[in-house]
N, C-alpha and C positions, 0 to 999 in steps of 0.2 A: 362247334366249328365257327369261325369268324365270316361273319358275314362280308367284310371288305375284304377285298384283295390288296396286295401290296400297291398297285397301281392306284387305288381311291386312297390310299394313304399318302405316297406322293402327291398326287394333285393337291392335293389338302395342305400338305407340306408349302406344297411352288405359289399356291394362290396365297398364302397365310400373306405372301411379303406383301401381297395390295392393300395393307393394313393401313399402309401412311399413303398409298397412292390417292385414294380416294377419301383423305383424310379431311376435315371438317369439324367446327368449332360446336357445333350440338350435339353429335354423338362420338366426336373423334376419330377411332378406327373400328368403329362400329360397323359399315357398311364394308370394309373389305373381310371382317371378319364374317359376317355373313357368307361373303360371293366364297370363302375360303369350305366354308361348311356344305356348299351347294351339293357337290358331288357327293359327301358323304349320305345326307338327307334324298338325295334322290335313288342313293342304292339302297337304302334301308326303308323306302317308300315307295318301290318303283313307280306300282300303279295308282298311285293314290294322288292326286295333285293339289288336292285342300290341305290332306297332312301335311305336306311337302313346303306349304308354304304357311300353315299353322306351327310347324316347327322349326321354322327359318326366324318368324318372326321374333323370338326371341333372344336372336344375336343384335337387332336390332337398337339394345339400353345402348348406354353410356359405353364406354370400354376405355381403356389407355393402357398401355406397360411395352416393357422394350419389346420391338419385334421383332427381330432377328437375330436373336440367340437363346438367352432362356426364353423368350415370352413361348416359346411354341413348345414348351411342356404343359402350357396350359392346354393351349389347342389339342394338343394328344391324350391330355385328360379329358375334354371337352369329346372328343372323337370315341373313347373308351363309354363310357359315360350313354352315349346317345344309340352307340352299339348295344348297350346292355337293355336299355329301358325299351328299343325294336323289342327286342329278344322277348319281352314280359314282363323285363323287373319293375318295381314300383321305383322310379325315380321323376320326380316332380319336373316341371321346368322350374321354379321359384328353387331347387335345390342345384341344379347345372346353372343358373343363373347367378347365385347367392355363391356358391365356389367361385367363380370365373372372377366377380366382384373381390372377393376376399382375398385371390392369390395375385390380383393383377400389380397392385403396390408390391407388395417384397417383392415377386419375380424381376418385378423392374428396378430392384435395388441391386438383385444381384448381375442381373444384364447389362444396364448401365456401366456397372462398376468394371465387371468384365470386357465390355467394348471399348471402354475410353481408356483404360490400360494397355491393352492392345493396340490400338490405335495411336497411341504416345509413344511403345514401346517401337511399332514398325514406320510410323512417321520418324521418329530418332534417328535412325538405322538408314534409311531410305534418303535423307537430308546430307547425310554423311557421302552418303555415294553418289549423290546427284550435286556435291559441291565441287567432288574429285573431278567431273563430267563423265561419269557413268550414266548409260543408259538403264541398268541396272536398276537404280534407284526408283524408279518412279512403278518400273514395272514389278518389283519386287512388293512395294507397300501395296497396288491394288491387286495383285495375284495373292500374295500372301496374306491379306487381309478378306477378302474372301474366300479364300480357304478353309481357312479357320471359323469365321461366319457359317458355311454352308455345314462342316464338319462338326460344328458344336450344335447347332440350331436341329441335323438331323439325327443327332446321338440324343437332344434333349425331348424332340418332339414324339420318336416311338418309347423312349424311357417313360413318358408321361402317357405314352399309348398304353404300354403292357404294364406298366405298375398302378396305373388311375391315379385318385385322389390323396393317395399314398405320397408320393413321390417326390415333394415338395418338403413334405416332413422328415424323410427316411435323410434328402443329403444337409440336409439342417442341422441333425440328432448325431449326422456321422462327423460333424464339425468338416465336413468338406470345402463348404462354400468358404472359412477361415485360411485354410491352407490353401488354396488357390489365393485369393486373394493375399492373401502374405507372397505367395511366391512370386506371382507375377510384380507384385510391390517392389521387392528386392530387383529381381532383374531390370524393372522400369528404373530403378533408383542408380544403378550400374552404369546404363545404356547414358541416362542424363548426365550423369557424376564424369563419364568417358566423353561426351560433347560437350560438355562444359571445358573441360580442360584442354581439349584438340582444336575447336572451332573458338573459342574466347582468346583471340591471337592476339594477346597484349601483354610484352612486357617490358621492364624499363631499363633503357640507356646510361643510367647513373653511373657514376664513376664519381669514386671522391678520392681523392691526390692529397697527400700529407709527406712533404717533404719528396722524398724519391719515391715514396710507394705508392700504388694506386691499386684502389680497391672497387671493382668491378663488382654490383650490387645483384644483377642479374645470374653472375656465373654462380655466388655464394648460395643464389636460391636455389640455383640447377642444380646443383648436391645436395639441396635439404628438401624445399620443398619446390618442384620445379614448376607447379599451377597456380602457386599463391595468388599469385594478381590477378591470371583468370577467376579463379574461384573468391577472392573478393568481390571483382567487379560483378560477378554472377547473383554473391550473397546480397549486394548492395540492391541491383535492382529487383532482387525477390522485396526486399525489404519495403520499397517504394509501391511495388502491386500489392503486397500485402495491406497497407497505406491505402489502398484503392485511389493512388494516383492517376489520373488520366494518360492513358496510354501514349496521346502526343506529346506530352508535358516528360514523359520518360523521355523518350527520344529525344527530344532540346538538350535533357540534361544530360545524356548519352553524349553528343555531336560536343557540347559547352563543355564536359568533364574533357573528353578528348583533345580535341583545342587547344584548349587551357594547359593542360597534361603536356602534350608533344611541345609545345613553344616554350615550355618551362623548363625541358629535357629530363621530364620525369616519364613519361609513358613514350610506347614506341609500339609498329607493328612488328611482330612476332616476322622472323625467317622460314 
């Protein structure tokens, strides 16, 4: 039977996020990791307070990886782990220590990866609505993104509770981490592809006259391809950051291509 209750597992959970509050350039988030384990060490030591803080001290190393999403399947493995070795099993510190060290890189490959897709994909959406003057927008990207934060972070953290040191490998093996990452790929790739061509409101004025006809350059795109000029102008400046052109130095040539464009009766703003 589990020595923690579901309540020391939350705590555990809600303190993990002091990871970066109390963050710092020699052990990084070392010390919130600690204060996150407190509860757990103090239920599996109640009366002991030398163990208590013999066994704290080695949250104490180095530490880094994402926090608030995968990183806390570590912590749950970390939590599993310290449950067991109470119990009697022969489990080292130099062995929870040497895990924690080993899974913190990948996790935070796959955390990273997963927050800043999200984050691109609900800041997209959120920009979209707050351009219309929707209130909507702004509340939608921090509701919605902590949602998902809290929902992922505590599906990964009793995952990495009830499966231990496993668990890391098991969604590796099951090509999980690929298939998410493709999908959310595709849909971020959608969401930009749909605000590139609604928000990029530039097209052109031309008109070229030959005899009695006249040919209107912008109607002919509306029927074939009706973003072209957004999705130039979009491809162009990907082209320039790619460049690692100075972000102000875009902008000049943004404001000068424009200029230049509308006085020449080649570019126009979008209706």
């Amino acid at each position: 039977m589990s020595k923690l209750s579901k309540t020391d597992l939350l705590k555990t959970w809600a303190l993990n996020y002091s990871s970066e509050t109390t963050y710092n350039y020699e052990r990084l988030q070392a010390l919130g990791q600690t204060n996150a384990m407190v509860p757990v060490i103090r239920k599996l030591y109640p009366n002991d307070k030398e163990r208590q803080v013999q066994e704290l001290k080695k949250y104490m190393s180095f530490f880094n990886t994402e926090p608030s999403f995968c990183g806390l399947a570590i912590t749950g493995i970390t939590v599993a782990m310290e449950e067991q070795k109470s119990e009697g099993k022969e489990i080292p510190d130099e062995a929870i220590t040497t895990l924690r060290s080993g899974l913190m890189g990948p996790v935070a490959g796959i955390g990273d990866t997963l927050q800043a897709i999200l984050y691109s994909i609900l800041a997209a959406i959120a920009c979209n609505l707050a351009v219309e003057g929707s209130y909507a927008g702004p509340i939608l990207f921090e509701v919605g993104y902590k949602a998902v934060m809290i929902f992922t972070s505590l599906n990964m953290f009793f995952m990495g509770y009830k499966k231990g040191r496993t668990v890391i490998i098991d969604i590796l093996k099951a090509g999980l981490l690929d298939k998410l990452t493709n999908l959310f790929a595709l849909i971020g790739l959608m969401v930009v592809g749909g605000m590139a061509a609604t928000r990029v409101n530039v097209i052109t004025p031309l008109v070229i006259s030959y005899n009695e006809i006249s040919i209107n350059i912008q109607e002919i795109l509306n029927s074939l391809l009706p973003a072209l000029i957004p999705l130039l102008v979009t491809l162009g400046i990907l082209k320039l950051v790619n460049k690692k052109i100075n972000p102000n130095k875009i902008v000049a040539y943004i404001f000068a291509f424009g200029i230049i464009g509308s006085y020449a009766g080649l570019l126009a703003v979008g209706g």
